[in-house]
N, CA, C and O atoms as a GROMACS GRO file, in nm:
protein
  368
    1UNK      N    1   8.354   8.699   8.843
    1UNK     CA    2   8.379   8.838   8.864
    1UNK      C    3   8.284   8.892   8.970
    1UNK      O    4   8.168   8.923   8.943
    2UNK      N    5   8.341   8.902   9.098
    2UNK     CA    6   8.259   8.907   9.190
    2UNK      C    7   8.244   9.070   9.230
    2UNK      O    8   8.170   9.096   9.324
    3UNK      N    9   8.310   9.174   9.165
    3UNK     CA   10   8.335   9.300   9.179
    3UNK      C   11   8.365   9.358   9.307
    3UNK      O   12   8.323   9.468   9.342
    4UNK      N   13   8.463   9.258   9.397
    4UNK     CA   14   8.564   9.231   9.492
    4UNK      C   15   8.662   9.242   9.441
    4UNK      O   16   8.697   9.170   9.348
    5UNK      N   17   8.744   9.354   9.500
    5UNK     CA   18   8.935   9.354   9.476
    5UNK      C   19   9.070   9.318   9.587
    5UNK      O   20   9.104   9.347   9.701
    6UNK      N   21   9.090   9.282   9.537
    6UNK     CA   22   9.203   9.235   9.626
    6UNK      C   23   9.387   9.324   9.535
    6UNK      O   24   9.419   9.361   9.422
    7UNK      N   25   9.438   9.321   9.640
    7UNK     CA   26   9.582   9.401   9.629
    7UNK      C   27   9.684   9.363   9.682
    7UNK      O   28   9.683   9.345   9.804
    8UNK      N   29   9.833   9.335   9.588
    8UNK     CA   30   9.927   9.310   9.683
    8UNK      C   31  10.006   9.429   9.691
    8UNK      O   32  10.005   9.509   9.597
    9UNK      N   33  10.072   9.448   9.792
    9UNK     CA   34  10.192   9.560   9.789
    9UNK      C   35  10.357   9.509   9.830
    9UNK      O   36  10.395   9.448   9.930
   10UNK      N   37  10.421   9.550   9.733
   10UNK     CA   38  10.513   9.450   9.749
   10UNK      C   39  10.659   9.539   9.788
   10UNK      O   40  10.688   9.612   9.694
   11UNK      N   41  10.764   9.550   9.911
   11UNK     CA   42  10.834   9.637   9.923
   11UNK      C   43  10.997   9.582   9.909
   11UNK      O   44  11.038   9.467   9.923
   12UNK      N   45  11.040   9.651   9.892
   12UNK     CA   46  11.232   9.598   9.824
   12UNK      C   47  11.296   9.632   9.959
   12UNK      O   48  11.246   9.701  10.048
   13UNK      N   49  11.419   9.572   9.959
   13UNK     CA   50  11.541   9.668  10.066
   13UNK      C   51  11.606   9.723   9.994
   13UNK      O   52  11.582   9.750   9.876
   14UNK      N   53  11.712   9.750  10.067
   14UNK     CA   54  11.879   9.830   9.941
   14UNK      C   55  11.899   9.768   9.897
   14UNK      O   56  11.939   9.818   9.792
   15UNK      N   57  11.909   9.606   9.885
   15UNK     CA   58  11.980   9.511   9.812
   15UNK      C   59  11.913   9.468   9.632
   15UNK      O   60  11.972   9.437   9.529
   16UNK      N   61  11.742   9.492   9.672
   16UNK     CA   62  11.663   9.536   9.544
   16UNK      C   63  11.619   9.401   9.588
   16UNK      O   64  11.574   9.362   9.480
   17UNK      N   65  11.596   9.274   9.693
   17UNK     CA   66  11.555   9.195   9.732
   17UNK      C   67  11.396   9.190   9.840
   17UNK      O   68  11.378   9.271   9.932
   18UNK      N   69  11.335   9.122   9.818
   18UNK     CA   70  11.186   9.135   9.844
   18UNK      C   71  11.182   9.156  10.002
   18UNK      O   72  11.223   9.072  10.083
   19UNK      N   73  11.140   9.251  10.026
   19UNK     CA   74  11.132   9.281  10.206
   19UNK      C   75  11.013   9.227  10.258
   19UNK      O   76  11.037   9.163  10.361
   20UNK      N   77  10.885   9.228  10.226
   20UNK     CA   78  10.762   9.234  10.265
   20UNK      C   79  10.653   9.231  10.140
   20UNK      O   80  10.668   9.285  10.031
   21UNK      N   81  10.574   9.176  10.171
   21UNK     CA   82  10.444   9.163  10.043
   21UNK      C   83  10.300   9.137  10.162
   21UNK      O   84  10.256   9.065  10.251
   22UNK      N   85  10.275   9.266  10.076
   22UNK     CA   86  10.103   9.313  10.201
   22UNK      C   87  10.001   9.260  10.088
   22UNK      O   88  10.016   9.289   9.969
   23UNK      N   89   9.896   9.182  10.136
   23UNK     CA   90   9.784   9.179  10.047
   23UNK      C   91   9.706   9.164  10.144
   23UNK      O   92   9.686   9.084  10.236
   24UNK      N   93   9.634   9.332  10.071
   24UNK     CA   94   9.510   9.325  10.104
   24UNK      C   95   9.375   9.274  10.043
   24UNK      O   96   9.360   9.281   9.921
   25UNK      N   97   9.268   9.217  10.130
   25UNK     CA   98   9.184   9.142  10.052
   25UNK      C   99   9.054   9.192  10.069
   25UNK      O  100   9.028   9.312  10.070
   26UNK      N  101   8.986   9.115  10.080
   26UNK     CA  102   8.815   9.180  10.067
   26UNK      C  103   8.780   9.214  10.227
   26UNK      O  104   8.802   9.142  10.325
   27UNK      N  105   8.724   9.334  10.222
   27UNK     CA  106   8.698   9.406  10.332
   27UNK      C  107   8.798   9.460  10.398
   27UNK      O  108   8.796   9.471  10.521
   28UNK      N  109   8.902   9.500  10.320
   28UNK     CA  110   9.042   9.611  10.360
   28UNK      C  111   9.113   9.485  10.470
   28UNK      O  112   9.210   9.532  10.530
   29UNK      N  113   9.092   9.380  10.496
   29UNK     CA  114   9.184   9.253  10.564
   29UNK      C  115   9.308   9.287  10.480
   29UNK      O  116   9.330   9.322  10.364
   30UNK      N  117   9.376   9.261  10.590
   30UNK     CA  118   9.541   9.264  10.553
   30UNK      C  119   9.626   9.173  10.621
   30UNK      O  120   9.629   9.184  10.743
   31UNK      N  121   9.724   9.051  10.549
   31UNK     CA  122   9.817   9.006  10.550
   31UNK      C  123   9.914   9.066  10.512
   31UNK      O  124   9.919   9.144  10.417
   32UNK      N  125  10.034   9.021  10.613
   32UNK     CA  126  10.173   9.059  10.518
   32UNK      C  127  10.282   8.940  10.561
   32UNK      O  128  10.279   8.873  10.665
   33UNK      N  129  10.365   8.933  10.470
   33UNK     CA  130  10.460   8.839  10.477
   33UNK      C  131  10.580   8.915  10.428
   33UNK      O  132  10.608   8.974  10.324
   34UNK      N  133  10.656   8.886  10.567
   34UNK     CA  134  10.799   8.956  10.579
   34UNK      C  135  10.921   8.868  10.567
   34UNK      O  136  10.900   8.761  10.624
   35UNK      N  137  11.057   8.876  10.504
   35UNK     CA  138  11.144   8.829  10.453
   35UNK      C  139  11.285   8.860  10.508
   35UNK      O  140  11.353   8.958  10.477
   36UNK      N  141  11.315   8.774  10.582
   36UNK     CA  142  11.528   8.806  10.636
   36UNK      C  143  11.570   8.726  10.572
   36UNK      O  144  11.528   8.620  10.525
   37UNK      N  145  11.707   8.811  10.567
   37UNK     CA  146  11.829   8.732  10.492
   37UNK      C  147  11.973   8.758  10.572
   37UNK      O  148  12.010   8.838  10.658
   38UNK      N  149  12.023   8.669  10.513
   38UNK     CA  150  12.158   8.663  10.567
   38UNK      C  151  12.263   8.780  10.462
   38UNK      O  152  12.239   8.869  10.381
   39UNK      N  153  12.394   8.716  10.525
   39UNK     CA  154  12.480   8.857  10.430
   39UNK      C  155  12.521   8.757  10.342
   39UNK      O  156  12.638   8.743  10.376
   40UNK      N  157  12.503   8.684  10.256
   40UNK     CA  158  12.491   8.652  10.151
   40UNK      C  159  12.367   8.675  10.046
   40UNK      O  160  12.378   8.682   9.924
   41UNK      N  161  12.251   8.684  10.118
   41UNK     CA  162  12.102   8.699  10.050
   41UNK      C  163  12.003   8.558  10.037
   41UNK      O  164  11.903   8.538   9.968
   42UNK      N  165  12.075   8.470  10.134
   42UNK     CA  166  11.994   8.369  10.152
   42UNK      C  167  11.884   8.399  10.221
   42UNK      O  168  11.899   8.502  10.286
   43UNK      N  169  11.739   8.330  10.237
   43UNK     CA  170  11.648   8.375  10.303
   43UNK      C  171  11.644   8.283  10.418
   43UNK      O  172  11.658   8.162  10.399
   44UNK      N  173  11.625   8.337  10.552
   44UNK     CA  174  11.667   8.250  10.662
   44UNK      C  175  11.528   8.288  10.748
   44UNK      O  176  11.513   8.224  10.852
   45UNK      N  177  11.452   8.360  10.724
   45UNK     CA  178  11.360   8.327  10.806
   45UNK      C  179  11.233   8.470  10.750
   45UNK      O  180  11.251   8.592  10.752
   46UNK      N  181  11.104   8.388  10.702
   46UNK     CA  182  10.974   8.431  10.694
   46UNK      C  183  10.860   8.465  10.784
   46UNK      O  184  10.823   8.376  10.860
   47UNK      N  185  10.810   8.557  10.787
   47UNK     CA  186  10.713   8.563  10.935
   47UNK      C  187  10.575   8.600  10.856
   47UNK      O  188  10.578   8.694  10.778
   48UNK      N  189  10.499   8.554  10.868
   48UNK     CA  190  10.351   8.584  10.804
   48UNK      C  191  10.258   8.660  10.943
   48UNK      O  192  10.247   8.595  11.047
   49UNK      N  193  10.200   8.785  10.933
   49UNK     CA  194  10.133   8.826  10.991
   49UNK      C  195   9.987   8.847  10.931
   49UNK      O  196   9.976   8.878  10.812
   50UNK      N  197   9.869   8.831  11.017
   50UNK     CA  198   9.735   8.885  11.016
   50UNK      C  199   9.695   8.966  11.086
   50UNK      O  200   9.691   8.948  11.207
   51UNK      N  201   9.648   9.094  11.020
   51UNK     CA  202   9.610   9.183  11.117
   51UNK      C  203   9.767   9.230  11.230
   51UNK      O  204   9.789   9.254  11.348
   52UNK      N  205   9.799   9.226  11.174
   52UNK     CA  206   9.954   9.285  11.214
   52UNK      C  207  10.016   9.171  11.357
   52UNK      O  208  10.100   9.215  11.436
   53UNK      N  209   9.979   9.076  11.366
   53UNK     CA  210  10.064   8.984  11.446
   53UNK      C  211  10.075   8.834  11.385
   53UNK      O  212   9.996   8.769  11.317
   54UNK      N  213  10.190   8.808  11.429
   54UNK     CA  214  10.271   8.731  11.378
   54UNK      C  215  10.195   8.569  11.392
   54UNK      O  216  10.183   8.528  11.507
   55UNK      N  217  10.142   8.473  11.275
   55UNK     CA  218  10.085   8.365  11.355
   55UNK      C  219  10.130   8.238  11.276
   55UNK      O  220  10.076   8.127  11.277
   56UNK      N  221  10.260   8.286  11.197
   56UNK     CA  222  10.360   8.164  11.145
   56UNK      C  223  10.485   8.188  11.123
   56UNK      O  224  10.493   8.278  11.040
   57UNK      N  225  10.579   8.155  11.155
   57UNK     CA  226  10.733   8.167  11.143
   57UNK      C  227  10.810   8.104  11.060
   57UNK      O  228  10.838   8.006  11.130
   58UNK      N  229  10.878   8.085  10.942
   58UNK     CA  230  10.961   7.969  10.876
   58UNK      C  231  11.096   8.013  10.934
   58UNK      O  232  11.128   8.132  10.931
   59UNK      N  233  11.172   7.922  10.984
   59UNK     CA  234  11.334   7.920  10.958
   59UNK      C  235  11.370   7.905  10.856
   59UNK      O  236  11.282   7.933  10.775
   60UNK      N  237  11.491   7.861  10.795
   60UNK     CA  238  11.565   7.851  10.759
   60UNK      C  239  11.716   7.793  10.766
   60UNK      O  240  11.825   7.846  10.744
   61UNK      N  241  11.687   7.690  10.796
   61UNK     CA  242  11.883   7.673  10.806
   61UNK      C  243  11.973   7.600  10.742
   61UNK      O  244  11.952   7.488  10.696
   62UNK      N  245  12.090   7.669  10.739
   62UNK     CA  246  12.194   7.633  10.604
   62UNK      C  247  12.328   7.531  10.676
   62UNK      O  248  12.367   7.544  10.792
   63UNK      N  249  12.368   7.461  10.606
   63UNK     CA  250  12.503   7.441  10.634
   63UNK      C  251  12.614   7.481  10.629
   63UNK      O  252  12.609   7.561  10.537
   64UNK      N  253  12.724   7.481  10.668
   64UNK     CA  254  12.845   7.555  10.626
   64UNK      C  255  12.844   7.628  10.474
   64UNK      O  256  12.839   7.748  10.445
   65UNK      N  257  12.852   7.499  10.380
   65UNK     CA  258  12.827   7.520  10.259
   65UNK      C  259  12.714   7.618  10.162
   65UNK      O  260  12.719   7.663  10.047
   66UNK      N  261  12.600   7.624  10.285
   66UNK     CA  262  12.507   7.695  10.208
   66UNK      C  263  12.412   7.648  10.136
   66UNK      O  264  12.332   7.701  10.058
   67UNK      N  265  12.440   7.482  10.192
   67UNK     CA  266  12.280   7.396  10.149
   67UNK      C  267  12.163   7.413  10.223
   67UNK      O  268  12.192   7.487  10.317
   68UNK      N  269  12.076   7.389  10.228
   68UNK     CA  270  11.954   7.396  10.313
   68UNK      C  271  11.936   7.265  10.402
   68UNK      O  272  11.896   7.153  10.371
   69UNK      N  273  11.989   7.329  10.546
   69UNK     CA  274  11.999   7.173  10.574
   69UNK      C  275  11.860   7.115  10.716
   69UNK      O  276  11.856   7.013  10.785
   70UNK      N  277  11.758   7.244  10.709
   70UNK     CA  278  11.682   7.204  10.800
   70UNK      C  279  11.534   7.323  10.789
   70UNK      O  280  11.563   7.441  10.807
   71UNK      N  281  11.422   7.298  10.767
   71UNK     CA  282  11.351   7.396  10.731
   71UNK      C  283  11.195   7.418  10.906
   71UNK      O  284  11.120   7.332  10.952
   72UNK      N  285  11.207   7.509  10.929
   72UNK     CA  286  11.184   7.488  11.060
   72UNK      C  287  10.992   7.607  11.070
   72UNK      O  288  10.979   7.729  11.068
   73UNK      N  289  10.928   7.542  11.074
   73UNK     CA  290  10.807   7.611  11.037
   73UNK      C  291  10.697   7.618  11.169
   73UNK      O  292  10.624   7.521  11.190
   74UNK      N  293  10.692   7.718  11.240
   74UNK     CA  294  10.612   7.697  11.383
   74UNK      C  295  10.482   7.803  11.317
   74UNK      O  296  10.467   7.903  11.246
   75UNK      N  297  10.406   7.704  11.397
   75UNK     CA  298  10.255   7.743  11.370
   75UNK      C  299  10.236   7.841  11.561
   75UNK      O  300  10.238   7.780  11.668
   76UNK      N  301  10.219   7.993  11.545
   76UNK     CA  302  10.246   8.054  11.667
   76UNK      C  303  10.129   8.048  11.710
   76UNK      O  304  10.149   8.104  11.818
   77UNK      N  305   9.997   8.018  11.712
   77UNK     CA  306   9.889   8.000  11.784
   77UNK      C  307   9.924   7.855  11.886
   77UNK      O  308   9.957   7.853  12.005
   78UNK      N  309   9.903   7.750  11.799
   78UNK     CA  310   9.943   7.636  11.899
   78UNK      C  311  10.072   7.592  11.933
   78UNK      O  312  10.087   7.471  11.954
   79UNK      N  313  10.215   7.705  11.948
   79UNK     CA  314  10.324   7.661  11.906
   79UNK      C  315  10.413   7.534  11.879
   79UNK      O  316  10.526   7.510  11.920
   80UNK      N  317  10.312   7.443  11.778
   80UNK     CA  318  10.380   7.324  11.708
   80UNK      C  319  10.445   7.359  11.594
   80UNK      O  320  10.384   7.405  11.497
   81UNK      N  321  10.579   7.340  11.593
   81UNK     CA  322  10.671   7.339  11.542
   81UNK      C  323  10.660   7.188  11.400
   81UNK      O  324  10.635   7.069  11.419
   82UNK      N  325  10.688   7.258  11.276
   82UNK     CA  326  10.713   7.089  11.228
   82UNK      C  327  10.862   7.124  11.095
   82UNK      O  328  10.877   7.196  10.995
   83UNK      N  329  10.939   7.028  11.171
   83UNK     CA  330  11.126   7.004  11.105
   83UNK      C  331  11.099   6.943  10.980
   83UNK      O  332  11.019   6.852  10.958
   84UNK      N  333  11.163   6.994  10.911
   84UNK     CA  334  11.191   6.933  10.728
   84UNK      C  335  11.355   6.919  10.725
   84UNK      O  336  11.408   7.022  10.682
   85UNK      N  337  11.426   6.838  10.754
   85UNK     CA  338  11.545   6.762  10.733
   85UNK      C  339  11.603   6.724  10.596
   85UNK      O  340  11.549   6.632  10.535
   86UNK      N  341  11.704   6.786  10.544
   86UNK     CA  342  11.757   6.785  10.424
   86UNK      C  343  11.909   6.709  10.436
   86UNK      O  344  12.009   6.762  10.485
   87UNK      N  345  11.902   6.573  10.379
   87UNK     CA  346  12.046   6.536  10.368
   87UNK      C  347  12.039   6.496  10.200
   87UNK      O  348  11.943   6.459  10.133
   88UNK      N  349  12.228   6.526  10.147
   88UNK     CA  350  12.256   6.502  10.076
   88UNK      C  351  12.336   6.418  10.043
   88UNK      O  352  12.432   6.388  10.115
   89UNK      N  353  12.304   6.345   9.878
   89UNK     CA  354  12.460   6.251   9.839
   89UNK      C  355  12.508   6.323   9.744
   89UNK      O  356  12.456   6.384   9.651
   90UNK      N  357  12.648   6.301   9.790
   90UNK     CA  358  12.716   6.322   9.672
   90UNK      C  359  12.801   6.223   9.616
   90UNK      O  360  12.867   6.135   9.672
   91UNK      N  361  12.785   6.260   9.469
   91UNK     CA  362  12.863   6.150   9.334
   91UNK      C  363  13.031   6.207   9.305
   91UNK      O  364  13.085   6.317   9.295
   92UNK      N  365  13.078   6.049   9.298
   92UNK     CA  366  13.203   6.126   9.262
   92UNK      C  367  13.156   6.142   9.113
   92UNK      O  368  13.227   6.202   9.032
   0.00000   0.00000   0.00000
């Protein structure tokens, strides 16, 4: 119990789906992590900011179907990118 507080703030859209979540931490520092979706309510792409600029990106991408078929995560300081590849089997 270090008598340090920390806070998240967490904001909705119309849909009642998570828009943004601010936490602030020790010494009023602030992150926030922001949330898109598609018109279904899939989440297709995350942006994490510090200090209000942007310094990680997640994609998101689906297949026709609506599987997750590729997860796409760039680190925006050194813009290296690293791919997460999703294939599936299916049983009869």
């Amino acid at each position: 119990m270090s008598g340090t507080r920390t806070s998240n703030v967490y904001q909705y859209n119309d849909h009642g789906w998570i828009d943004a979540i601010t936490h602030i931490g020790k010494e009023g520092r602030e992150e926030k992590t922001i949330y898109s979706y598609d018109d279904l309510g899939n989440v297709w792409k995350v942006e994490f900011l510090n200090g209000g600029a942007v310094i990680r990106e997640v994609q998101i991408l689906y297949t026709p179907t609506k599987l997750i078929e590729a997860i796409l995560d760039q680190d925006k300081q050194t813009q290296q990118i690293k791919i997460t590849k999703y294939t599936y089997q299916y049983r009869d």
